[in-house]
C-alpha positions as CSV (number, residue, x, y, z in Angstrom):
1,X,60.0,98.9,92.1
2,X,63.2,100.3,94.0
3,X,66.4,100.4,92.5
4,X,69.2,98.6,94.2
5,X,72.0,100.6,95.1
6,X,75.3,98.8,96.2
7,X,78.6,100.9,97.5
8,X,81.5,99.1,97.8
9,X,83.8,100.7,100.8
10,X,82.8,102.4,104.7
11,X,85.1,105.0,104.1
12,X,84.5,108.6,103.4
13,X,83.4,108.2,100.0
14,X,81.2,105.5,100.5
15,X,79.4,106.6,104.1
16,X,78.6,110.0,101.8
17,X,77.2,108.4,99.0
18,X,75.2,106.4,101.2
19,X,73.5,109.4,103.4
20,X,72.9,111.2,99.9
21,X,71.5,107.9,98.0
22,X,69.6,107.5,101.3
23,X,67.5,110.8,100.6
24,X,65.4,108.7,97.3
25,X,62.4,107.0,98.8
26,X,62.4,105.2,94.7
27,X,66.1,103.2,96.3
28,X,67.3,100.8,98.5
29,X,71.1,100.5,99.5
30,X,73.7,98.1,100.1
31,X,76.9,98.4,102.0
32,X,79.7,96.5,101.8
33,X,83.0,96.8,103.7
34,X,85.3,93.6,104.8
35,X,85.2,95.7,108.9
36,X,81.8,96.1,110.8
37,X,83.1,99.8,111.4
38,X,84.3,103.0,109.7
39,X,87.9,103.8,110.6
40,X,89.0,107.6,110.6
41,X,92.0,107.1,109.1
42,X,93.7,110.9,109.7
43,X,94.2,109.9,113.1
44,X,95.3,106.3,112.7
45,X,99.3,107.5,113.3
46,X,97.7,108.3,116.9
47,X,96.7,104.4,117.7
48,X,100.6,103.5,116.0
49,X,101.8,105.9,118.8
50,X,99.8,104.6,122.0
51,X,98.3,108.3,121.8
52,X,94.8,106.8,121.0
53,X,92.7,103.2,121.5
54,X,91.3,101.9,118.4
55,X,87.7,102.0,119.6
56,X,87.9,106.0,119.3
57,X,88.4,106.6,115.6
58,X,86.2,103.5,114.9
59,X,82.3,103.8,114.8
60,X,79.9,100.8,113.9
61,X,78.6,100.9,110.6
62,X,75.5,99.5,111.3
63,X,75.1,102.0,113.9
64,X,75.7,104.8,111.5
65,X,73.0,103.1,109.2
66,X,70.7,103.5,111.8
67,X,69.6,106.8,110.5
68,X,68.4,105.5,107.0
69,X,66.3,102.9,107.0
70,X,66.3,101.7,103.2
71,X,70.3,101.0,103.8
72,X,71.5,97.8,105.0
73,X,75.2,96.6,105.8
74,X,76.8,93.2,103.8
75,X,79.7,92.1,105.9
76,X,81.9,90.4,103.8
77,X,85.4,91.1,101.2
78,X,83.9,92.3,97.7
79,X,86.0,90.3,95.3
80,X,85.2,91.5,91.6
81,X,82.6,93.1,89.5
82,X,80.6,91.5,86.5
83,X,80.3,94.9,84.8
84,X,78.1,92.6,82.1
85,X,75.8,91.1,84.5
86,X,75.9,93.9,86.9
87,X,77.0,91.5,89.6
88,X,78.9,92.1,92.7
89,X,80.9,89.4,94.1
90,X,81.6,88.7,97.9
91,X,83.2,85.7,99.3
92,X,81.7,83.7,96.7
93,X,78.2,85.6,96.7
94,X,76.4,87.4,93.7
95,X,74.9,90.3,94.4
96,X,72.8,92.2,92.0
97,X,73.0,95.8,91.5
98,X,71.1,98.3,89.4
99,X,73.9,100.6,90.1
100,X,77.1,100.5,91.9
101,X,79.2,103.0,93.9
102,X,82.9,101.6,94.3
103,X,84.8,103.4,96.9
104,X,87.3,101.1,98.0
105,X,89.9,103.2,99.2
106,X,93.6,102.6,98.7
107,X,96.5,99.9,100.2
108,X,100.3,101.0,100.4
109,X,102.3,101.2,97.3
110,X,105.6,99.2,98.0
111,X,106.8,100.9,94.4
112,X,108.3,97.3,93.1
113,X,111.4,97.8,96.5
114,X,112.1,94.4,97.1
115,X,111.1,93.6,101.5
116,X,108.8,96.2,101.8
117,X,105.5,93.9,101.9
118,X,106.9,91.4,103.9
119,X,109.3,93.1,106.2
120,X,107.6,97.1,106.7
121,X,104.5,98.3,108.2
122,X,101.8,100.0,106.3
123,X,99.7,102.5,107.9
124,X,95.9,102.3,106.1
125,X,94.3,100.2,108.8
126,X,93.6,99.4,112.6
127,X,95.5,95.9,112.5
128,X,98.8,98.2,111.3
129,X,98.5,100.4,113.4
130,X,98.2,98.2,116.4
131,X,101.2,96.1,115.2
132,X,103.3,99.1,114.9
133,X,102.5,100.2,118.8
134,X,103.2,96.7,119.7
135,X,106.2,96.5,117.7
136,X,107.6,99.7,119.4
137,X,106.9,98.8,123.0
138,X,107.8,95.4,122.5
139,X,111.2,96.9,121.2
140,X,111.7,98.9,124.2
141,X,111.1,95.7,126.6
142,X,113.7,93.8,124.9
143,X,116.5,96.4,125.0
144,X,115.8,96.8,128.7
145,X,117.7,93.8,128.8
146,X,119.5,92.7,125.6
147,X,123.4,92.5,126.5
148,X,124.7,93.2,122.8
149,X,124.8,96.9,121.7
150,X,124.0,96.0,118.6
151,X,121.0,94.4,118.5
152,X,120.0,97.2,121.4
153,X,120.8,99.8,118.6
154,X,118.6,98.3,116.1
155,X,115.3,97.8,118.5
156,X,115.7,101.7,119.4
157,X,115.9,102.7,116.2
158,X,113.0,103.0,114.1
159,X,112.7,104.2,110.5
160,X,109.1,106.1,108.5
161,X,109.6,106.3,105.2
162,X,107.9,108.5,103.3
163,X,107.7,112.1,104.4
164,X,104.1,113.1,103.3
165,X,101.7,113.8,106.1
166,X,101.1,110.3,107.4
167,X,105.1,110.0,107.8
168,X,105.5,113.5,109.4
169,X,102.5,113.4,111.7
170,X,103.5,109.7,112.9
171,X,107.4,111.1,113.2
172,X,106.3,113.7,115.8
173,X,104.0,111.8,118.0
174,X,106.9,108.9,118.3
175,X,109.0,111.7,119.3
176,X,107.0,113.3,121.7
177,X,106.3,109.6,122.8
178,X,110.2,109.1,123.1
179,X,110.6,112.4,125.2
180,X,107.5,112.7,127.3
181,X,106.6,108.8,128.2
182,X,109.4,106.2,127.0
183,X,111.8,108.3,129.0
184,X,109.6,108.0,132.5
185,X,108.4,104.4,132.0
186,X,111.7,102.8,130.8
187,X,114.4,104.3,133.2
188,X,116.9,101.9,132.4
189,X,116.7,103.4,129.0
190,X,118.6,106.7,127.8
191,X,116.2,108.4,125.6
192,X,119.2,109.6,123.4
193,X,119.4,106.1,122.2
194,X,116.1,106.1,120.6
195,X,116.1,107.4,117.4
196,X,113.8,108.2,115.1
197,X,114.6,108.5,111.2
198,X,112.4,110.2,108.7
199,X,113.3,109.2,105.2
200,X,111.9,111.3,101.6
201,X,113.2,110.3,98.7
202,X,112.4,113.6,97.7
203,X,114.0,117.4,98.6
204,X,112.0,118.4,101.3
205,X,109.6,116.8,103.6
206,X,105.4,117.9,103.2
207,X,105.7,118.4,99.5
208,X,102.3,119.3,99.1
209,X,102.8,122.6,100.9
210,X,104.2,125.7,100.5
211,X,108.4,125.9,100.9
212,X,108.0,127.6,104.0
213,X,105.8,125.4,105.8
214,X,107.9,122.2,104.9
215,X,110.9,124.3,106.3
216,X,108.9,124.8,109.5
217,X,108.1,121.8,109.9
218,X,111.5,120.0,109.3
219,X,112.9,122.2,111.5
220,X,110.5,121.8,114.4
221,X,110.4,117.7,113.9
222,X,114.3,118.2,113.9
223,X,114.3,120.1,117.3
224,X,112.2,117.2,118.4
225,X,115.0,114.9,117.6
226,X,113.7,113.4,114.6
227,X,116.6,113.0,112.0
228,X,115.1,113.9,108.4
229,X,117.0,112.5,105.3
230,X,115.8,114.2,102.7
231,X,116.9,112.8,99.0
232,X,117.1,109.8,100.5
233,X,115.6,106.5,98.4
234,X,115.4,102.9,99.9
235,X,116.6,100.4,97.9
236,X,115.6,97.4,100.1
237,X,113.7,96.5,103.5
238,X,115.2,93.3,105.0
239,X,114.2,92.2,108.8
240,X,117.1,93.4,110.6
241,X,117.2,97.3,108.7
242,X,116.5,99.2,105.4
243,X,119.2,99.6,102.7
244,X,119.6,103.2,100.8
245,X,120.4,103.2,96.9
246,X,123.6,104.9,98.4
247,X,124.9,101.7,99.7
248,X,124.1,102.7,103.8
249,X,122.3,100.1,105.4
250,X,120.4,101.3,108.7
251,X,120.1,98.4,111.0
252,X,116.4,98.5,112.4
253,X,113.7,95.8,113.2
254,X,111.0,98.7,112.9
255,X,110.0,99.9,110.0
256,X,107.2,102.1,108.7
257,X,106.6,102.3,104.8
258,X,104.2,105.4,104.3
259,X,105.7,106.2,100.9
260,X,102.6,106.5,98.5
261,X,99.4,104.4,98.4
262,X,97.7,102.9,95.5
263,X,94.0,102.6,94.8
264,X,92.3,99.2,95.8
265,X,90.7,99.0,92.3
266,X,88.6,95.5,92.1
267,X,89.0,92.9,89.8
268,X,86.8,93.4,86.6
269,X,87.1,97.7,86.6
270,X,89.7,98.9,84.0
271,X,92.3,99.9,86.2
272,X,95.7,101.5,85.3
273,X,98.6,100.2,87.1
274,X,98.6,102.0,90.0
275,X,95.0,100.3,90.8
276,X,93.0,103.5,90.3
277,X,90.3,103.6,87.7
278,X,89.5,106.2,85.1
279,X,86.3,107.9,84.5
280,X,84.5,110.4,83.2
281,X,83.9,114.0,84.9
282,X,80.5,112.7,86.1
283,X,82.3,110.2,88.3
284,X,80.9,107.0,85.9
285,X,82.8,104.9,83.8
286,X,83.4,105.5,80.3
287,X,79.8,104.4,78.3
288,X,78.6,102.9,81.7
289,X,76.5,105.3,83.3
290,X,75.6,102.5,86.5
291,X,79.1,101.9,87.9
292,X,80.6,104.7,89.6
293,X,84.2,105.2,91.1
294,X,85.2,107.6,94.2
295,X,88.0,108.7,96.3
296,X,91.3,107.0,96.6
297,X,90.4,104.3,94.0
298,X,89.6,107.0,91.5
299,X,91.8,108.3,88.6
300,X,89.7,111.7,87.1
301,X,92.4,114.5,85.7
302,X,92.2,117.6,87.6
303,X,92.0,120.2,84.6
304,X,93.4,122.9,86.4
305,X,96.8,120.9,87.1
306,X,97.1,118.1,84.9
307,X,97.2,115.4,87.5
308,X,94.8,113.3,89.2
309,X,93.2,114.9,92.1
310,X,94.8,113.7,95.8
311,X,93.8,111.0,97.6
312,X,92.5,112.7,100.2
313,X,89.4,112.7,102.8
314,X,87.9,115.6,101.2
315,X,88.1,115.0,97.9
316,X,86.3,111.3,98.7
317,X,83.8,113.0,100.9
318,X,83.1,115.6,97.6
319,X,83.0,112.4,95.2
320,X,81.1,110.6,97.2
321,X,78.3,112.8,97.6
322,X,78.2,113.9,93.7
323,X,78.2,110.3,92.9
324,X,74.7,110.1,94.9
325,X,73.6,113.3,93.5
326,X,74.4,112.0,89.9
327,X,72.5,108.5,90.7
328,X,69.6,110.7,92.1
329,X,69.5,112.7,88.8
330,X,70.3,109.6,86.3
331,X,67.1,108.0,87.8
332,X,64.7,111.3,87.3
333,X,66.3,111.8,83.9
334,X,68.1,114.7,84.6
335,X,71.7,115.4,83.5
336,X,74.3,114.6,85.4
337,X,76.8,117.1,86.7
338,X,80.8,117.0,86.5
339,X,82.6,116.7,89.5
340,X,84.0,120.5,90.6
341,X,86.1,120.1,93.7
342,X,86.3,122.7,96.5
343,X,89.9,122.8,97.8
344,X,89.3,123.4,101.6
345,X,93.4,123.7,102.3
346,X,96.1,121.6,103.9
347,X,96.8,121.1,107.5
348,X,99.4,118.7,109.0
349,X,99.6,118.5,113.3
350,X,103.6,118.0,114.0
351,X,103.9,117.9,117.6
352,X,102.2,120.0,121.4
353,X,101.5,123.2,120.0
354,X,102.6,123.2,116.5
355,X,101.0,122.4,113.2
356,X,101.0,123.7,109.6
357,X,98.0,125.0,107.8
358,X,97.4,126.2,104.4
359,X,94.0,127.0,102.8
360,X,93.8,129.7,100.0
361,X,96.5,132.6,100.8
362,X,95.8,131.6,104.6
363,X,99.5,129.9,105.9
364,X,99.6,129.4,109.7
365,X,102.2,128.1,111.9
366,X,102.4,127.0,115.0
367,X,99.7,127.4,118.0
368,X,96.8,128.9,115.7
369,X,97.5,126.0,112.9
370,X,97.7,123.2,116.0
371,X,94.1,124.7,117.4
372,X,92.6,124.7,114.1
373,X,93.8,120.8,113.2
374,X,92.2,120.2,116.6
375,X,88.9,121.3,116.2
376,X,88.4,120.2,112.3
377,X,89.7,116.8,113.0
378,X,87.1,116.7,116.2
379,X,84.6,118.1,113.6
380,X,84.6,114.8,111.0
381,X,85.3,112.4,113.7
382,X,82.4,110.1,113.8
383,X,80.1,109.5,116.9
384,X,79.1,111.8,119.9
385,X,81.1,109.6,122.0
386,X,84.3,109.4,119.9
387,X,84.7,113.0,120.1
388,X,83.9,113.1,123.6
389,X,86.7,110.3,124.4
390,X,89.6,111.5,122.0
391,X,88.9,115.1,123.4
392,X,89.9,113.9,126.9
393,X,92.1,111.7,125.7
394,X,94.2,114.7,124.0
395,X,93.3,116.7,127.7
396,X,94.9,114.0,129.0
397,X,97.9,114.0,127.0
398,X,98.5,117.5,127.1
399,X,98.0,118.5,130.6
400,X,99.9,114.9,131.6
401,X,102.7,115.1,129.5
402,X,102.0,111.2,129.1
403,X,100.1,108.8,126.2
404,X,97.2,106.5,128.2
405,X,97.3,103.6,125.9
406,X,100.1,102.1,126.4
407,X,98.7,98.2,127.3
408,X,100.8,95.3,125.1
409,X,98.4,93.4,123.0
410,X,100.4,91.5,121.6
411,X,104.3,90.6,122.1
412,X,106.5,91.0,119.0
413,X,109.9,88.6,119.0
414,X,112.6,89.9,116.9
415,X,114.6,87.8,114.4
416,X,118.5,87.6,114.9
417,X,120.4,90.7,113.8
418,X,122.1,89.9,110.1
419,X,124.3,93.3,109.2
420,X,125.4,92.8,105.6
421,X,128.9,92.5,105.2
422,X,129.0,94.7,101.9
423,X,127.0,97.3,103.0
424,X,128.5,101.4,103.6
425,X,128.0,102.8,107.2
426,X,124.6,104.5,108.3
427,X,125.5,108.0,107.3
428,X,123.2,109.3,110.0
429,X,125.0,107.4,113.1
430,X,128.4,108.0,114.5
């Protein structure tokens, strides 16, 4: 009889634990994702900056299951595990699993800041990233014609916080957005009065990396006009502007939180507080060797640092495929191995012609580093046709000097402007 397989999550993790599960004629597998597609999240700052249309970093999941014919797709929010009873829930249905593969990926971590989840835009799916183009373009309509200066100041400013790669990479496409497209489709607009703010709370920008390359890239996101705070912390997010633990409000009806991220543990797993879930080496949880936990959601210690490993694509893509390997093995009797990973390097795009890229004692800037972003990034995109349409879409860009999706889905209307009275002047603006 075949053992049932069920993976929780279309993202990295779970699509390769799927296509290695799918090798064992002895199993059958379940997918369940809450979305009919896989969304490529490293390039879901390009749909927030009207640089790419959802469709192209999103691929059916059913069409990806076409290739292996013992998996089948569950549509449907997974709501809690029955670790006893080794029962999945979704939307009120039991689903019985022999073993289970969670890879649930991660939601924003608002850190406790009071505003932040009702008043700032996260960046982890399709729906944010749509609302923040919408948000922007609709801000530019308004202060076409908005008489007060004020409220025309706090439409054309908009504020990123968080100044890890998501933050950066989205900080440079709004610029270039600002000075290659804004500037030629809104000429009643001086692009000097749009601004874009970057805001870390800690010393540099791209901590991750090397000194040097978070140098190089401040300085190149600042020569695009993007105004980095570094040391910076954000004490509140209300609807009319973010307050700074300094005092300094900065009025602004756009805000991006892209901060930190927490794993989207699910009810019933023993998850710390920042919703990831320990395990053992193997991947498995601690005495139960049929419940597995990969990628973002996952809390293993790195042994060579002390920390948890990132929550990156490639470290889910490594997970998720071991955690198929180990299920594989666990069935034929064999021993499990522990998860090893392969650092394959850092690489962050920051504007036309300029990335960073580290990968063992490899560090390139610039032109090389932007080429090499290009092609990896065109590499894991999946679906023929996805690559084929963001690699003209980027032609387009580039040899344009313009953004092609740039339609309005759906108008945003802005609350009043409230400045508060107690609050010290925004440091960054004369």
């Amino acid at each position: 009889m075949q053992k049932h397989i069920v993976v929780v999550g279309a993202g990295f993790g779970g699509l390769n634990a799927v296509r290695e599960l799918s090798k064992d004629p002895t199993v059958r597998v379940t997918l369940v994702d809450q979305s009919n597609s896989h969304v490529f999240l490293p390039l879901l700052y390009q749909v927030a900056a009207a640089g790419l249309e959802a469709t192209q970093i999103a691929f059916p999941i059913r069409a990806y299951l076409r290739r292996f014919p013992r998996a089948r797709f569950h549509l449907g929010r997974a709501e809690g595990v029955d670790l006893k009873e080794k029962t999945l829930w979704v939307e009120g249905q039991p689903i019985p699993y022999d073993y289970l593969v969670v890879a649930a990926g991660s939601k924003s971590n608002d850190f406790g800041i009071p505003g932040v989840a009702e008043h700032a835009f996260g960046l982890k799916t399709l729906k944010e990233a749509k609302e923040i183009r919408d948000r922007i373009l609709s801000a530019c309509e308004e202060a076409v014609h908005t008489p007060d200066p004020e409220r025309k100041r706090a439409l054309l400013t908009w504020v990123i916080v968080g100044g890890g790669p998501t933050g950066v990479e989205l900080a440079g496409a709004l610029g270039e957005l600002r000075n290659h497209v804004i500037r030629r489709d809104y000429p009643e607009l001086d692009p000097r009065e749009i601004r874009i703010l970057l805001i870390e709370a800690g010393p540099r920008v791209l901590a991750h990396l090397s000194p040097a390359s978070s140098a190089y890239a401040q300085r190149f996101l600042e020569r695009l006009g993007i105004e980095v705070m570094t040391r910076a912390m954000v004490a509140e997010v209300t609807p009319s502007g973010v307050k700074l633990k300094n005092g300094a409000f900065i009025p602004s009806f756009t805000t991006v939180w892209s901060a930190g991220v927490a794993g989207a543990a699910l009810p019933g797993l023993p998850a710390e507080r920042n919703g990831r879930v320990p395990t053992t080496p193997e991947l498995h949880l601690e005495g139960d060797p049929h419940v597995y936990v990969v990628g973002d959601v996952n809390l293993l210690i790195n042994p060579k640092t002390g920390r948890p490993y990132p929550q990156v694509a490639q470290v889910a893509i490594q997970q998720g495929t071991l955690a198929g390997r180990n299920i594989r093995r666990h069935l034929r009797g064999q021993p499990l191995r522990p998860f090893q990973y392969k650092d394959k390097g850092n690489m962050v795009t920051l504007g036309r012609n300029h990335a960073v890229l580290e990968t063992g004692r490899v560090r390139l800037t610039g032109f090389p580093a932007w080429v090499a972003w290009l092609g990896v990034h065109l590499m894991y995109l999946t679906g023929g046709r996805n690559r084929f349409m963001v690699m003209t879409n980027w032609a387009y860009s580039y040899f344009t000097y313009d953004f092609a999706v740039r339609t309005l889905q759906h108008r945003h209307l802005f609350p009043a402007l409230e400045l508060p009275e107690e609050a010290q002047p925004d440091p960054t603006h004369a």
